[in-house]
C-alpha positions in Angstrom: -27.7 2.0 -1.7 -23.9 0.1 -1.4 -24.3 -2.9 0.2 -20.7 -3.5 2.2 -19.1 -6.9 0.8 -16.4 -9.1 2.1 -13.1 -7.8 1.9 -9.8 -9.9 2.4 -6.7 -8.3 3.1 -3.5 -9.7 2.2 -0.8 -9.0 4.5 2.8 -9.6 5.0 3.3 -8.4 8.6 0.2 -8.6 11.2 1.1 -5.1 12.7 -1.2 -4.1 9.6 -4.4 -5.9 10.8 -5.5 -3.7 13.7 -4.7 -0.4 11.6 -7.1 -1.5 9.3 -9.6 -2.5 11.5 -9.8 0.6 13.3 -9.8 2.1 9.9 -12.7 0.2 8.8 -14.6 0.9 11.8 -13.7 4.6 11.5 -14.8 5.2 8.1 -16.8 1.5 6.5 -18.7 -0.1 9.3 -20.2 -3.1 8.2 -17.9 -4.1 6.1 -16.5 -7.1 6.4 -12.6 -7.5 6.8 -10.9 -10.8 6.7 -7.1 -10.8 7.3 -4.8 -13.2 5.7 -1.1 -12.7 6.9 2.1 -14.2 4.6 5.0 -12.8 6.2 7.0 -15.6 4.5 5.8 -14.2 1.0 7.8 -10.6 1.8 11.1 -12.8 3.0 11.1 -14.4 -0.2 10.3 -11.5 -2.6 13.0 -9.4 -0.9 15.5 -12.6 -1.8 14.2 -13.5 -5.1 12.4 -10.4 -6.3 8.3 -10.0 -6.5 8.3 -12.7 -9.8 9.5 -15.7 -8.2 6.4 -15.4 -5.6 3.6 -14.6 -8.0 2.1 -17.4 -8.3 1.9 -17.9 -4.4 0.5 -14.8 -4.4 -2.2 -15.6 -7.0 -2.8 -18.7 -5.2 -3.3 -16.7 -2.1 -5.6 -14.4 -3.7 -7.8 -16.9 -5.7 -8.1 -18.8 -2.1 -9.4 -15.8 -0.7 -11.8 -15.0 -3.9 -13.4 -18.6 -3.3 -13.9 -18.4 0.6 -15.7 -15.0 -0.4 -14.4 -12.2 -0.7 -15.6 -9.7 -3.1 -12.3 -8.1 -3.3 -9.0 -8.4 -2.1 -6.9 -5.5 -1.4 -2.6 -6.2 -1.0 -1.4 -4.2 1.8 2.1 -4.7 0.5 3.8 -2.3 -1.5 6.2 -4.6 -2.8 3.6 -7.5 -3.8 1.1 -5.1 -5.4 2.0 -5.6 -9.1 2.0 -9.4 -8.7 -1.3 -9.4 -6.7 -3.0 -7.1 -8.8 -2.5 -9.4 -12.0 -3.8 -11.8 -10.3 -7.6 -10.3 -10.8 -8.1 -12.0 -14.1 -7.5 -15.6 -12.3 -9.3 -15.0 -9.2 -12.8 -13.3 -11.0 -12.9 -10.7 -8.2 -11.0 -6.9 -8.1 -7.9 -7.3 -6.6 -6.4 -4.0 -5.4 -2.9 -2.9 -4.4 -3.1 -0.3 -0.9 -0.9 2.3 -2.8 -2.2 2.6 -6.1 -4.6 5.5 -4.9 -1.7 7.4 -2.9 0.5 6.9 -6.1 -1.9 8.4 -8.3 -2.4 11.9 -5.7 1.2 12.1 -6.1 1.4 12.2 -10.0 -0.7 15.1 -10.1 2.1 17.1 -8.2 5.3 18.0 -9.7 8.0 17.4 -6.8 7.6 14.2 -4.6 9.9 12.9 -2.4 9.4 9.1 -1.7 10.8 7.7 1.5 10.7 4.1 2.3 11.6 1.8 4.8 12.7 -1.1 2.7 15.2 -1.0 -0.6 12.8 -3.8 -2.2 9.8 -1.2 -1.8 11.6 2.1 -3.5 11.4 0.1 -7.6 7.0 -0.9 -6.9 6.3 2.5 -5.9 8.0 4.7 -8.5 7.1 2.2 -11.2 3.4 2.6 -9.6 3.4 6.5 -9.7 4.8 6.6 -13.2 2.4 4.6 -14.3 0.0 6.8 -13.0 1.3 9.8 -14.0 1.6 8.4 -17.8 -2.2 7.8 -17.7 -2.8 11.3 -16.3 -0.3 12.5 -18.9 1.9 14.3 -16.2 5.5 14.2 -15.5 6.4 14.4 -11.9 10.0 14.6 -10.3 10.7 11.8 -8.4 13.7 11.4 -5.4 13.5 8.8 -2.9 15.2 8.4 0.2 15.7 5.0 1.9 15.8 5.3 5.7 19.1 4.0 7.4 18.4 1.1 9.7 14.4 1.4 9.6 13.7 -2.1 8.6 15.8 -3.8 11.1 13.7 -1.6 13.8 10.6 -2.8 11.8 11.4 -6.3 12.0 12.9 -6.7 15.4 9.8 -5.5 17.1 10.7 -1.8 17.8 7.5 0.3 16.3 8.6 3.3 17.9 11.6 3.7 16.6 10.7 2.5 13.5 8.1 5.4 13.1 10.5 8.0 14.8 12.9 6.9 12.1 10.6 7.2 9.6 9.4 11.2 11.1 13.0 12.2 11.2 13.7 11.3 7.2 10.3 13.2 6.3 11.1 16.1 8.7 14.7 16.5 6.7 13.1 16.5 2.7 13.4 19.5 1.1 12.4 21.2 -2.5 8.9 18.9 -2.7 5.8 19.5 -3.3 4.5 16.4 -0.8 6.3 13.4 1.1 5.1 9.8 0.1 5.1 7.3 2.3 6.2 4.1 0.4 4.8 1.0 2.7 1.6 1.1 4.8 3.4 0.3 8.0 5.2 4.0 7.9 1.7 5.7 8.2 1.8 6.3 11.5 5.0 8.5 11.3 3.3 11.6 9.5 1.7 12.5 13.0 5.2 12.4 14.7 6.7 14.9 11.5 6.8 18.2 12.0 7.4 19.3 8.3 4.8 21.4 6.7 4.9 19.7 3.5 1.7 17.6 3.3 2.4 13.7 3.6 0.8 11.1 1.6 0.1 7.3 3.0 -1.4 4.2 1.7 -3.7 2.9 4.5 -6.9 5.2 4.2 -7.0 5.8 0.9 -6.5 1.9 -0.4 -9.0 0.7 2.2 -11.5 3.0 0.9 -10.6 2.0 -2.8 -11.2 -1.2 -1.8 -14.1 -1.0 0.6 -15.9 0.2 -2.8 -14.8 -2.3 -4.7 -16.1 -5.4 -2.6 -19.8 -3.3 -2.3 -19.6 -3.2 -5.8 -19.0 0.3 -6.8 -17.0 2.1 -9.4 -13.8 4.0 -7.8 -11.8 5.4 -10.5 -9.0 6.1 -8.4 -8.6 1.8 -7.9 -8.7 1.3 -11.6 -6.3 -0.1 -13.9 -4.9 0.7 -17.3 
């Protein structure tokens, strides 16, 4: 039997904490979510790049590690590598939201990847090579950065971020599937109307992670 564990999430915007708890009690009820939101952590990294904020990052996660939580999981596309290395120093898993999504998509051989923010589009096709290197596969990668999405994101406007978002997957052609590169775009697959299938982080990472804080093995959360 899995016993649910403590699971902190490390955010940088809070739109991301109700998703997830409506995820969690969709799919994982009784397991624990705590929310820790560093939207200052983002500002920086798209500034100074993901490096100069790792070690905030780590001290974020190893805070969260000795409050409890059996796992951490890193909402944040663009913080995932940095929070992820910072496992070994906090003695729990620490999971990034998009590694799971990433690795669906290098077992395909077209992907488009559409993001939101520029500082996003390097992280997630660095993560899905990665991927695809350990699954010995060679997908073809094109991303598409969607005009003006952000500055919609960050000024409040959800709906016209995520309408935004729907038109750029509605106009990819020649792929095989459409990744979403940040959690906050998941939302936009429902307004799409393209037939290709679209990929997003939210479900998939919290069910990585959900796993991970009970305890169990998911080979899809692992890294090299």
């Amino acid at each position: 039997m899995i016993t649910p564990g403590v699971l902190t999430l490390l955010h940088t915007s809070p739109v991301h904490v109700p998703v997830f708890e409506a995820l969690r009690d969709r799919h994982h009820p009784g397991t624990a979510l705590r929310h820790l939101v560093r939207e200052d952590l983002l500002a920086r990294a798209r500034n100074e790049g993901a490096g100069p904020v790792a070690d905030e990052v780590a001290r974020a996660v190893a805070a969260a590690a000795a409050g409890g939580a059996r796992a951490v999981l890193c909402t944040c596309s663009t913080l995932g590598a940095v929070a992820e290395a910072a496992a070994a120093r906090a003695g729990v898993p620490v999971l990034r939201v998009d590694r799971p999504m990433a690795a669906a998509a290098a077992r395909l051989e077209r992907v488009a990847v559409v993001a939101a923010l520029a500082a996003t589009v390097g992280p997630t096709v660095a993560l899905i090579r990665e991927e695809a290197a350990r699954s010995r596969t060679d997908p073809r990668l094109r991303t598409h950065l969607v005009p003006g999405a952000w500055h919609r994101f960050a000024s409040g406007d959800r709906e016209g971020y995520l309408d935004a978002v729907a038109r750029a997957v509605d106009a990819v052609r020649d792929a095989d599937a459409v990744l979403l590169a940040q959690a906050s775009m998941a939302d936009a697959a429902e307004r799409a109307r393209t037939a290709l299938p679209v990929l997003s982080s939210p479900a998939s990472g919290l069910r990585a992670a959900a796993r991970a804080a009970s305890g169990a093995a998911d080979p899809s959360s692992a890294r090299p």
